[in-house]
C-alpha positions in Angstrom: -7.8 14.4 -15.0 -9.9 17.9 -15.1 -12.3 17.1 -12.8 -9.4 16.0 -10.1 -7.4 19.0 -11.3 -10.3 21.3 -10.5 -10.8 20.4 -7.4 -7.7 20.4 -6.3 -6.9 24.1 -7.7 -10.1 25.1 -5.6 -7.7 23.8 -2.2 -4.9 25.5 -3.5 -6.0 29.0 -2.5 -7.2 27.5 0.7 -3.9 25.6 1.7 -1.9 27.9 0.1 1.8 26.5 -0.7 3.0 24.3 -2.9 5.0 21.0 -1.8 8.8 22.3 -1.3 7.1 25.5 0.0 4.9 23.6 2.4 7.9 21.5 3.5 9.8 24.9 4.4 6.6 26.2 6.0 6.5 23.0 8.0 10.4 22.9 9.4 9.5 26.5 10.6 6.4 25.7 12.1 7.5 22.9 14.0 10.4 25.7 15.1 7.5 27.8 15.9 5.8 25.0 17.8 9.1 24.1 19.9 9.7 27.7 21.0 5.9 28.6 21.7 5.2 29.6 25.1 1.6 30.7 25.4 -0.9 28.0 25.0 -3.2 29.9 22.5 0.0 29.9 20.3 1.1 26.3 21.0 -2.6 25.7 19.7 -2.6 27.6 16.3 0.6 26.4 15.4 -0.2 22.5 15.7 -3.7 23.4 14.1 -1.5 24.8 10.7 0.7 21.9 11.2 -2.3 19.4 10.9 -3.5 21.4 7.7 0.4 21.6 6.5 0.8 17.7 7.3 -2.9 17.2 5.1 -2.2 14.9 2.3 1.6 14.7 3.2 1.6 12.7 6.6 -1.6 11.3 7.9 -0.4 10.6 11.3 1.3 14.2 12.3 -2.1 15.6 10.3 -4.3 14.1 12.8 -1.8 13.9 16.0 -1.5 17.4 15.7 -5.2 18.3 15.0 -6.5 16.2 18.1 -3.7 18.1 20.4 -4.7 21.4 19.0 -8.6 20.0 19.8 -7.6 19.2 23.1 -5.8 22.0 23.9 -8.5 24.4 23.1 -11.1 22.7 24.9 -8.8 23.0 28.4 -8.3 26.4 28.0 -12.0 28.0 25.8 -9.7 29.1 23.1 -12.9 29.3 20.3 -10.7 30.8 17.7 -8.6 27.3 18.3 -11.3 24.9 18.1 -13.2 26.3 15.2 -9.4 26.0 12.9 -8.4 22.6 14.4 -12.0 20.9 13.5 -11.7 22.2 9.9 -8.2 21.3 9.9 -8.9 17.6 11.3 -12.0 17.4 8.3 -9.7 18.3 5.8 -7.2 15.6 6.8 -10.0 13.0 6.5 -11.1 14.9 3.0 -7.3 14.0 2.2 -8.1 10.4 2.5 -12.0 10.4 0.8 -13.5 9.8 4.2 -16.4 11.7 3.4 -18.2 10.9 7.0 -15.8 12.2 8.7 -14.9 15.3 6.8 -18.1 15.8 7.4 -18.9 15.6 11.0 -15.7 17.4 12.0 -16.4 20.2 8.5 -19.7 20.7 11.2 -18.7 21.2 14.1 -15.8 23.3 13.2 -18.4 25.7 10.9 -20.9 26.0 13.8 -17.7 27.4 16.1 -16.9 29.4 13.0 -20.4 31.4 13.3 -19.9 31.7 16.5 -16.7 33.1 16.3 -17.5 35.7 13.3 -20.4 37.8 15.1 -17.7 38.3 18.0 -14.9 38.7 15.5 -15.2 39.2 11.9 -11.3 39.9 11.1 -9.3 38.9 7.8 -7.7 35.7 9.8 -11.4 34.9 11.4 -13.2 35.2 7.8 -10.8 32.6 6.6 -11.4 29.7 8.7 -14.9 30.6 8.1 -14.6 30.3 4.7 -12.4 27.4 4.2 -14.8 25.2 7.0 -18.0 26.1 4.4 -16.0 25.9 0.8 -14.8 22.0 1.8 -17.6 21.3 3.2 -19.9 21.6 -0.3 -16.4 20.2 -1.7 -17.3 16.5 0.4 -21.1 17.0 -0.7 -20.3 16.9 -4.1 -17.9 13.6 -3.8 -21.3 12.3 -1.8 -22.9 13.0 -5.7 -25.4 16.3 -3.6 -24.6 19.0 -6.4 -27.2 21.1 -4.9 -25.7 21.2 -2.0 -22.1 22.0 -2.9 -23.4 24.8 -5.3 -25.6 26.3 -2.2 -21.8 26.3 -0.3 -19.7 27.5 -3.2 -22.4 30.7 -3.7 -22.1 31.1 0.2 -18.3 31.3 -0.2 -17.1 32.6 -2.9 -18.4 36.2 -2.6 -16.3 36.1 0.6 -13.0 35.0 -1.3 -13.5 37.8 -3.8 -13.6 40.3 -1.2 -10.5 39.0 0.2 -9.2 39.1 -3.1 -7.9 35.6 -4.3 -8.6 35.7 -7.8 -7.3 31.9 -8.6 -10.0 30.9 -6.2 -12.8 33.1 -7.2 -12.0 32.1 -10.9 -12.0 28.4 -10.8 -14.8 28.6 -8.2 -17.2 30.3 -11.1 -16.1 28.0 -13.3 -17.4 25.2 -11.4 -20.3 26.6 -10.1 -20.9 27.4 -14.6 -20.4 23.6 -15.3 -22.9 22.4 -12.1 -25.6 25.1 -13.5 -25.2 23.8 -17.0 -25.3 20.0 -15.8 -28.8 21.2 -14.1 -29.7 23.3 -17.5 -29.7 26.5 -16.0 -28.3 27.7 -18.5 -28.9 31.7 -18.2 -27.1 30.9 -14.8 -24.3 29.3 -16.4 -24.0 31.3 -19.3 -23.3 34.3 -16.5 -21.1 32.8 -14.1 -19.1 31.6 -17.7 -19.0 35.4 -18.6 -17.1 36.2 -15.1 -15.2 33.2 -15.0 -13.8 34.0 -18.5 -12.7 37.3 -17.9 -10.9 36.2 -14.7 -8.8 33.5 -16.0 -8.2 36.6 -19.2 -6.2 37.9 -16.2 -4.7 35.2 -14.9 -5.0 32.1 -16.1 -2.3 29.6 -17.9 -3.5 28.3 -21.2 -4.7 25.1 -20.1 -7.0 27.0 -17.4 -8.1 29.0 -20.6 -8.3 25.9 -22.5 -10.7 24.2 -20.0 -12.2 26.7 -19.5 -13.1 27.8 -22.9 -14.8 23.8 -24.1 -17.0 24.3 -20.9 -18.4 27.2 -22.2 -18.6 25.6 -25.6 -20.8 23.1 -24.2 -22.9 25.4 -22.7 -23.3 27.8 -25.7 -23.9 25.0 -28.1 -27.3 24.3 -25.6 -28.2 27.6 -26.1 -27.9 27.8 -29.5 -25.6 30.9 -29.5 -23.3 29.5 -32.1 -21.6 32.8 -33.6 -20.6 33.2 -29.4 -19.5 29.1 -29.8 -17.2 30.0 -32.4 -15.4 32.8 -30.8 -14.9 30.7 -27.8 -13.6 27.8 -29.7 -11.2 29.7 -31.1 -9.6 30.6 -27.8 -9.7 27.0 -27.0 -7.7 26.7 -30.5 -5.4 29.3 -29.2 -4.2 27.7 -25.9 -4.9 24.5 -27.6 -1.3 25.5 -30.0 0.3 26.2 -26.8 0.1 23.0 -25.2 1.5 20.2 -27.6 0.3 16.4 -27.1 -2.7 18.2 -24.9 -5.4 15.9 -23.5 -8.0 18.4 -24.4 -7.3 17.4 -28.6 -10.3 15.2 -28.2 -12.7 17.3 -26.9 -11.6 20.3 -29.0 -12.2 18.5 -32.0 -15.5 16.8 -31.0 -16.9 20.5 -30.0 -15.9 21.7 -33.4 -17.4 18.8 -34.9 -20.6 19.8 -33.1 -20.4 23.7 -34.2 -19.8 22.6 -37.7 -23.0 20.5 -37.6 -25.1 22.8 -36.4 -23.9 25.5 -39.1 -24.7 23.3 -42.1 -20.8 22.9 -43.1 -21.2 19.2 -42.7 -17.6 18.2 -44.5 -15.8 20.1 -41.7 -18.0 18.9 -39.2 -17.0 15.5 -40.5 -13.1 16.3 -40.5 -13.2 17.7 -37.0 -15.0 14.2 -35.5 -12.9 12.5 -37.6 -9.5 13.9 -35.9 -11.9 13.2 -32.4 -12.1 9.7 -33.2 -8.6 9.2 -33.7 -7.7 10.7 -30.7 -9.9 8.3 -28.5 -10.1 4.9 -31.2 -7.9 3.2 -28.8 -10.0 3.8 -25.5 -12.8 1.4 -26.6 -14.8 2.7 -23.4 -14.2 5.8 -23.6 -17.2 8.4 -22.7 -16.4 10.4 -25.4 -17.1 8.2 -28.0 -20.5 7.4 -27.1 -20.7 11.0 -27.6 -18.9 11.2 -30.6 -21.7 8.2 -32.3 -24.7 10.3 -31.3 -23.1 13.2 -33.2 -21.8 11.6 -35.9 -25.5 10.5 -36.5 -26.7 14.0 -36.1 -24.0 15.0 -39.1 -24.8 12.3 -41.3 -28.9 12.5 -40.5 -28.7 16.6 -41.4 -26.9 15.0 -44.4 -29.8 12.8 -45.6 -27.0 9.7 -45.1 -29.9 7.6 -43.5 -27.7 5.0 -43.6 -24.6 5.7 -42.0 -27.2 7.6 -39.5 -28.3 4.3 -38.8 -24.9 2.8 -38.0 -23.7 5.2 -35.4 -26.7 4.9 -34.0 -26.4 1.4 -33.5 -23.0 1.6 -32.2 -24.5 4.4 -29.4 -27.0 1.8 -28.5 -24.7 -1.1 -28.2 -21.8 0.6 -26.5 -20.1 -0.4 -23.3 -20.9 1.1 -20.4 -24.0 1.2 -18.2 -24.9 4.9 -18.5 -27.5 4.9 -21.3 -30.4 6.7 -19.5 -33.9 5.2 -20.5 -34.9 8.3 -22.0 -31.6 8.4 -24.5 -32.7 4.8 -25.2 -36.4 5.4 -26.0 -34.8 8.0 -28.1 -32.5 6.2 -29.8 -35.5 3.3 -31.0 -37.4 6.3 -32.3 -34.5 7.6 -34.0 -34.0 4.3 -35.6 -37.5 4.1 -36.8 -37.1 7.3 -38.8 -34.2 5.8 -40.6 -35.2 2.7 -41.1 -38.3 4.4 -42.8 -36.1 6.6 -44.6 -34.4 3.5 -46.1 -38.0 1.9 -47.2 -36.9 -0.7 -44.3 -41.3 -0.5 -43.3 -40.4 -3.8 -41.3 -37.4 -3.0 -39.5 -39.1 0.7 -38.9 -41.9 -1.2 -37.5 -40.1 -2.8 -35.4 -38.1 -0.3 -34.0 -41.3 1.9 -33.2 -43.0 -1.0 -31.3 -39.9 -1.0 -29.2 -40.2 2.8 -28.5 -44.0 2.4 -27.9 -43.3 -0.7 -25.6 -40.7 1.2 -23.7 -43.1 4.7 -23.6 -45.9 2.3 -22.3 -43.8 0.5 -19.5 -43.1 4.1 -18.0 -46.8 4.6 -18.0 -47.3 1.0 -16.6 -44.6 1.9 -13.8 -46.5 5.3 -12.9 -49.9 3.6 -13.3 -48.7 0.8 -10.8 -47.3 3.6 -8.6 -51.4 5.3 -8.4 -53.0 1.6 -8.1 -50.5 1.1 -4.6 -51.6 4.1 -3.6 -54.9 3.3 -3.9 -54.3 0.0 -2.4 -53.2 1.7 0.6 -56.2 3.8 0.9 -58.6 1.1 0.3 -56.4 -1.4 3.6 -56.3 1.9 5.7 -60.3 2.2 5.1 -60.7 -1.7 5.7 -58.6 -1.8 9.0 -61.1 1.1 10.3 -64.3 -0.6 9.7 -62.6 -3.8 11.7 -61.8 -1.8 14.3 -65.5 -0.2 14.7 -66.9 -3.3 14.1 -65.0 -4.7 17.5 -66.3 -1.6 19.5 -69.5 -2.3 18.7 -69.0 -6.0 19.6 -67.7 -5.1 22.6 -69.8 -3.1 23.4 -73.0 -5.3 23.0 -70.9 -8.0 25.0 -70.7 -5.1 28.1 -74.6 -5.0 27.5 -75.1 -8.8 27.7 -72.5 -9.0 30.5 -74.6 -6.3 32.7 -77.9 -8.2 32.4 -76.4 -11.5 33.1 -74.1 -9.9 36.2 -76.8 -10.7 39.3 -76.6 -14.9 37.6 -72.7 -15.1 37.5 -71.4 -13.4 40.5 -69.5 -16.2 41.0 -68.2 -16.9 38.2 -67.0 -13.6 37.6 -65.1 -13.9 41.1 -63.2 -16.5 39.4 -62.6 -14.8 36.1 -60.9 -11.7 38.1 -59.2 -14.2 39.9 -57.7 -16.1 37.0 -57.4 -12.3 35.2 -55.3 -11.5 38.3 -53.3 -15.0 38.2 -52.3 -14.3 34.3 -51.4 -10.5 34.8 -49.0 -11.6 37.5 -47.5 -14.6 35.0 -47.5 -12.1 32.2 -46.0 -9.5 34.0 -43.2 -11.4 35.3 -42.5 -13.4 31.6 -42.1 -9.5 30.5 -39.7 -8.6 33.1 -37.9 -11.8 31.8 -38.3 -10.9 28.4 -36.6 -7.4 29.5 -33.7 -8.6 30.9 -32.8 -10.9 28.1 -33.4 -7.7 25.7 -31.0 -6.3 28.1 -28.3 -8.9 28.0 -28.8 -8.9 24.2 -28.3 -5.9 23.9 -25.3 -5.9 26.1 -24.0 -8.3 24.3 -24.2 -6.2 21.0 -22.9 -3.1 22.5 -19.3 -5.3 23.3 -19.4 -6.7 19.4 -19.8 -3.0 18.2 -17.1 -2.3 20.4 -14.6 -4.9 19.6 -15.7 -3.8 15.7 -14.3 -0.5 16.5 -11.5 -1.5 18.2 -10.7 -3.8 14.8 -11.6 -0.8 12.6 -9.0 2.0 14.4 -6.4 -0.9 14.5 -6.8 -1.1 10.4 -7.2 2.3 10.0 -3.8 3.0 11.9 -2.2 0.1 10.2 -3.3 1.9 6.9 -1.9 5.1 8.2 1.5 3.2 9.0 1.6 1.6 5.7 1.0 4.8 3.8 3.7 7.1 5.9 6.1 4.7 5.2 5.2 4.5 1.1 5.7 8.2 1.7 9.1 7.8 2.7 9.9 5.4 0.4 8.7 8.1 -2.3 11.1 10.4 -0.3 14.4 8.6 -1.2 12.9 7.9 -4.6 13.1 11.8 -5.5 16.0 12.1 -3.4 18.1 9.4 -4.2 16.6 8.6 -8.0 15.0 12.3 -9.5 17.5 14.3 -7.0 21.1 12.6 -8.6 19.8 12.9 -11.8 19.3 16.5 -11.7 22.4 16.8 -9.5 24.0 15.3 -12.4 22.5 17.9 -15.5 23.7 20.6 -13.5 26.9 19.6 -13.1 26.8 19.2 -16.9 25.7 22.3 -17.7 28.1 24.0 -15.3 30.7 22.7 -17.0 29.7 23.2 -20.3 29.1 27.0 -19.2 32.4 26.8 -17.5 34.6 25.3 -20.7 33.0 27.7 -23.0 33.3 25.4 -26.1 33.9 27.6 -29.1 31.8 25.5 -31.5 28.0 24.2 -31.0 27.9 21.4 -28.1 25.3 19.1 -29.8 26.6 15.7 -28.4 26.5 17.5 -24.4 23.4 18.9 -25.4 22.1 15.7 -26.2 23.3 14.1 -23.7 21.3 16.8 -21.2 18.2 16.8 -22.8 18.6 12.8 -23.1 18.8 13.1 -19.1 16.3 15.6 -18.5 13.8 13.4 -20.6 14.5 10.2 -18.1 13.9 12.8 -15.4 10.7 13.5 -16.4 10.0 10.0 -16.7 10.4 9.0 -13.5 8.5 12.1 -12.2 5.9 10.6 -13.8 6.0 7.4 -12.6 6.4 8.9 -9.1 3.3 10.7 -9.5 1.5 8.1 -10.8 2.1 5.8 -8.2 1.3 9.0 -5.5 -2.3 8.8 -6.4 -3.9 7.5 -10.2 -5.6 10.6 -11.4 -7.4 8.2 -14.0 -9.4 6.5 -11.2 -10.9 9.6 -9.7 -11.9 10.8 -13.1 -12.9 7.6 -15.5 -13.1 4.8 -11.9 -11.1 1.5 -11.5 -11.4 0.3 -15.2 -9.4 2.8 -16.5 -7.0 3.7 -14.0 -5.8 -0.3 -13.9 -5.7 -0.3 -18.1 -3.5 2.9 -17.6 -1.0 1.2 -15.3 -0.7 -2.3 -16.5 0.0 -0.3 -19.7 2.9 1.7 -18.0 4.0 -1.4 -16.3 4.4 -3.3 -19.6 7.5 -2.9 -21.7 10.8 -4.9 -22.8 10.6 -8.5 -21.4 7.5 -8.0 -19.4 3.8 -8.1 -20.9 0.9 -7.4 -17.7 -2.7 -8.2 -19.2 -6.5 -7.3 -18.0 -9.5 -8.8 -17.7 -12.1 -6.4 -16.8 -15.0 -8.5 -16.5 -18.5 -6.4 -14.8 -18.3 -2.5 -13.3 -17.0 -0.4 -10.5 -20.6 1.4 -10.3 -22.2 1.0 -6.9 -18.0 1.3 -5.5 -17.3 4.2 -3.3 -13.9 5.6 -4.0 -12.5 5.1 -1.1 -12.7 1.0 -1.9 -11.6 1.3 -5.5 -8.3 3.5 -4.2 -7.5 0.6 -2.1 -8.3 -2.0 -4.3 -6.4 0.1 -7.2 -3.2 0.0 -4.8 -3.8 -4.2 -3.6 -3.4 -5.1 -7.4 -0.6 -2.6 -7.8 1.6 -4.0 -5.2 0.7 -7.8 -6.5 1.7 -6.4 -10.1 4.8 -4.7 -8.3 5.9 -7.9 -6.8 5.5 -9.6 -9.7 7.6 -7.6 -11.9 10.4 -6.7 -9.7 10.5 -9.7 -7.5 9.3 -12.7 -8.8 10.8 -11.8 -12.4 7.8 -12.7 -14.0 7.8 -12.0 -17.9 4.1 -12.6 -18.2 1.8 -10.9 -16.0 -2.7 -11.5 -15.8 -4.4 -9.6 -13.9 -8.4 -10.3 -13.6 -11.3 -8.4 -11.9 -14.8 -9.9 -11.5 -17.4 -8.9 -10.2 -20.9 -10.6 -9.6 -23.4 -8.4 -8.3 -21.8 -7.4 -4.4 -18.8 -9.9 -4.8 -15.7 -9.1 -6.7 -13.0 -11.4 -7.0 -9.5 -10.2 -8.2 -6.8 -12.7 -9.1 -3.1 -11.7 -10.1 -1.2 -14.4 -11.9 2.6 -14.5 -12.9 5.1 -16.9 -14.9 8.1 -16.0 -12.0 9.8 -17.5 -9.5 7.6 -18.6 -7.1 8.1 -19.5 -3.5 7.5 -22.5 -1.1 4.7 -22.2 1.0 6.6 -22.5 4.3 8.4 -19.1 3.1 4.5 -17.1 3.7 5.6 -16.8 7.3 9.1 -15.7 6.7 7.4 -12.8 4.1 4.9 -11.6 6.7 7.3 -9.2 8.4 8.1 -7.9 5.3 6.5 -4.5 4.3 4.9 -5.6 1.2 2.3 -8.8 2.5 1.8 -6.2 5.5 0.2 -3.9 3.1 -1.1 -6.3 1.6 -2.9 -7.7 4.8 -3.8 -4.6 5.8 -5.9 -3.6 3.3 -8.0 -6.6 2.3 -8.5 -6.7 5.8 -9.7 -2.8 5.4 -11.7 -4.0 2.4 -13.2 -7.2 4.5 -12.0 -9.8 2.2 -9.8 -12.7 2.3 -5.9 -13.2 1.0 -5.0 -16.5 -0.6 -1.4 -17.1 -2.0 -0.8 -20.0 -4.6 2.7 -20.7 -5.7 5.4 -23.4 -6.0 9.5 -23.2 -7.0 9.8 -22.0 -10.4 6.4 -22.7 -11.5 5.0 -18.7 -10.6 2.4 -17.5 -8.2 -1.3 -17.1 -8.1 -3.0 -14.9 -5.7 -6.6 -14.4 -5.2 -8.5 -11.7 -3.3 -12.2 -12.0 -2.5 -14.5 -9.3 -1.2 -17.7 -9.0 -0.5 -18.9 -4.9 -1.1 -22.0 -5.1 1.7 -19.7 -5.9 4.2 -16.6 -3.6 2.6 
């Protein structure tokens, strides 16, 4: 959740108001917009509603931002254009369209400059600022760290002197864990040092908290472990302050570390002990990889060759595809050692053949690397002596031709002639040629078009599907979280208003007993808004998370998991995430179904998902009475976004099977 968390307290500062404030801000800028009567105003105030809409309605985000585009062009407004460009790329940021946040983060930066050497004011430095800071934001979701820390050092400077403190603070921070990553660590260690003393003034205890295990990180790579410590024990601080925290786990697995590296190995044991239990149940968790490689360490410092040897095993076999080769080639010589330790000479043999294999193919790879580069030398040096060899034929031919030239007059008439003749043929089979390039081309000019064409339609279908789960989320907290709290203040007016005389424990109860299903359903609101598991851990996890939410008393949803998500771009595992929520949705509440499966496979760039249920089912003459019906739209709309095709399996009482194929080149 950090890392989503992060970024999206690095907008905060830029947007500026949180949802019931941005609501208010909007009813009075649409006022605004209705009673404008200059065009330069008309055109700021639809360029703040298009950043106000941003992440709250798509279609007013961009209606708004295209008018205020529009607008500005008719009338050379360059203060307009430069806001209404960064406030369109931001809309797009909204949705992870990286392209276009892009293209549109551009142009609206380049009017920026412009603008700021004829006007450098407050309001002018801020649309400058905002264009830059989100445009290293979409680098970074592109993976180009180098390029959002160039950005963030361009831009944060700026937001100190303007003196937003939030943003300056988490910006450090961020700019601390992307130097670390890099191991700059004298870098890292400084912008940690400014970052710290920043949130000292005004951060929460889980900014503090965050904060504080990043710098443990960092200090542990420097070896500065009497600095660790102290940090560590702000972490524990904030750490008390926040009960059921999800930072236990990495608390504890930094402590462990400190404690390792100290000598006090029973503590250091204790604190990845109380690690472990905190992530035992996440069998893929990334933390436990990390918590085996340590655990190693401990029991290696130890002289526990053997227990060394079995976390180190577990590293090596563990689930996920992120094992560099280097931590591999490590890992085989680190298993040698033990195995030697253990007067295993066989097994340690074995092991060290494996790390010299593996330290010899990375020579063989660089060796093959210098042997194609002198392959290419040696063709390049070949081709050159064919082409001087020709010259000189050719020019012994010209010799022989001369000599001969008094003999064959005639003949060489006839060969011009002929020369002449096939020019004319050749020349004229190339104009054909040219025109059926032409047509071709033609051709593939209307297919891109009619691509296009398919592409905006799905793309505002999208948009249409999503405004209208928007509204449905609207009469959720309206209707659902809205009566609820309604309801505990009525209850605690009254109870204020009767002024019992003896301690209310049963309307206490009662409230609290309502507050907690309040809470609930907040949560489930906001889980359904947007899964902050897949941004941070991918598609695996986010689906284990709500399948797990989704199963309870009378309904059990089970996944299969089968192959990865790496090589997926977010925007496809968002929309894949919400194609197998809707099937599960449907499932549950409409077909009744007490058992739920739910399998992803993927085979290299095909992934099939299938949803399964024991419900209700439907006859398959009812599919066309369905497809009005907002669910299958959805549905429709974004396999067909994805590429893929939709395939619906399911008889009276005997449940339903749906399958969902897509292919991830043409996604």
């Amino acid at each position: 959740m950090r890392v989503i968390v992060l970024v999206f307290i690095l907008f905060l500062p830029i947007f500026g108001q949180s949802q019931t404030g941005r609501e208010t801000r909007i009813d009075s800028l649409e006022n605004a917009l209705k009673m404008a009567e200059h065009d330069t105003t008309r055109v700021l105030v639809m360029s703040e509603l298009a950043r106000s809409y941003g992440g709250v309605d798509s279609v007013k985000c961009f209606e708004n931002g295209f008018k205020a585009i529009a607008l500005s062009k008719k009338i050379n407004y360059l203060k307009g254009l430069a806001d209404a460009n960064i406030n369109v790329a931001g809309g797009y940021l909204d949705y992870f369209d990286v392209e276009n946040a892009k293209k549109y983060f551009e142009i609206g930066n380049s009017l920026a400059d412009k603008l700021i050497v004829k006007d450098s004011s407050k309001a002018n430095m801020k649309i400058w600022l905002r264009g830059y800071y989100n445009l290293g934001v979409a680098y970074g979701y592109e993976g180009n760290v180098a390029k959002e820390i160039e950005l963030a050092a361009k831009t944060i400077p700026i937001a100190q002197q303007m003196g937003d403190k939030m943003f300056v603070a988490n910006g450090n921070t961020n700019l601390a864990i992307k130097y670390s990553n890099m191991s700059l660590t004298d870098k890292a260690y400084e912008m940690f040092k400014i970052s710290q003393k920043q949130f000292q003034e005004i951060g929460s205890p889980e900014d503090m908290l965050y904060h504080s295990l990043a710098f443990s990180s960092c200090l542990a790579s420097m070896d500065s472990l009497d600095q660790m410590k102290s940090v560590l024990d702000i972490a524990k601080i904030n750490l008390d302050k926040i009960p059921n925290s999800f930072y236990r786990g990495p608390y504890y697995t930094e402590l462990g570390l400190y404690y390792g590296r100290v000598g006090e190995y029973d503590k250091a044991l204790k604190a990845l002990d109380r690690a472990y239990d905190f992530y035992k149940d996440k069998k893929t968790h990334y933390y436990l990889k990390l918590l085996y490689q340590r655990y190693a360490k401990t029991y290696e410092k130890m002289g526990d060759y053997k227990k060394a040897k079995e976390y180190t095993l577990k590293y090596v076999n563990f689930s996920d595809d992120q094992h560099s080769f280097t931590d591999k080639i490590n890992a085989y010589f680190m298993l040698a050692r033990y195995e030697a330790k253990l007067d295993n000479y066989e097994d340690a043999y074995n092991y060290l053949q494996g790390y010299v294999t593996a330290i010899d193919s990375v020579r063989v790879t660089e060796l093959g690397n210098d042997m194609q580069k002198l392959e290419v030398r040696y063709k390049t040096a070949t081709k050159e002596k064919e082409i001087l060899t020709l010259k000189n034929e050719k020019t012994e031919t010209a010799l022989a031709l001369e000599k001969k030239k008094s003999q064959t007059y005639m003949l060489g008439a006839i060969t011009s002639i002929l020369a002449l003749l096939l020019f004319i043929g050749f020349y004229a089979y190339n104009q054909k040629l040219r025109r059926a390039r032409k047509k071709e081309e033609q051709r593939e000019a209307e297919v891109l078009l009619l691509k296009q064409e398919q592409q905006n339609k799905i793309f505002s279908a999208m948009i249409e599907g999503q405004e209208k789960e928007r509204k449905r989320l609207a009469i959720d907290l309206h209707d659902g979280l809205g009566g609820r709290l309604s309801g505990i203040s009525l209850n605690l007016s009254k109870l204020n208003k009767d002024e019992p005389k003896e301690y209310p424990k049963a309307q206490l109860q009662k409230v609290m007993k309502d507050l907690d299903d309040s809470l609930a359903e907040l949560r489930s609101i906001a889980r359904n808004m947007m899964p902050e598991t897949l941004v941070k851990f991918g598609l695996q996890a986010a689906l284990k998370d709500y399948c797990s939410s989704m199963t309870g008393s009378g309904t059990k949803v089970t996944l299969q998991f089968y192959g990865t998500e790496e090589g997926i771009s977010l925007n496809q595992q968002v929309t894949m995430y919400r194609v197998i929520q809707e099937l599960i949705n449907n499932a549950v509440k409409h077909a009744k179904a007490s058992e739920v499966l739910v399998q992803y496979m993927r085979d290299g760039n095909k992934v099939d998902i299938t949803v399964e249920d024991n419900g209700v089912g439907f006859k398959k003459e009812d599919i066309k009475d369905k497809e009005g019906g907002m669910g299958l739209l959805n549905l429709k709309t974004r396999v067909a976004y994805l590429k893929g095709d939709l395939e619906f399996q399911s008889e009276e009482n005997e449940g339903t099977t749906v399958n969902v194929q897509i292919k991830l080149d043409a996604a």
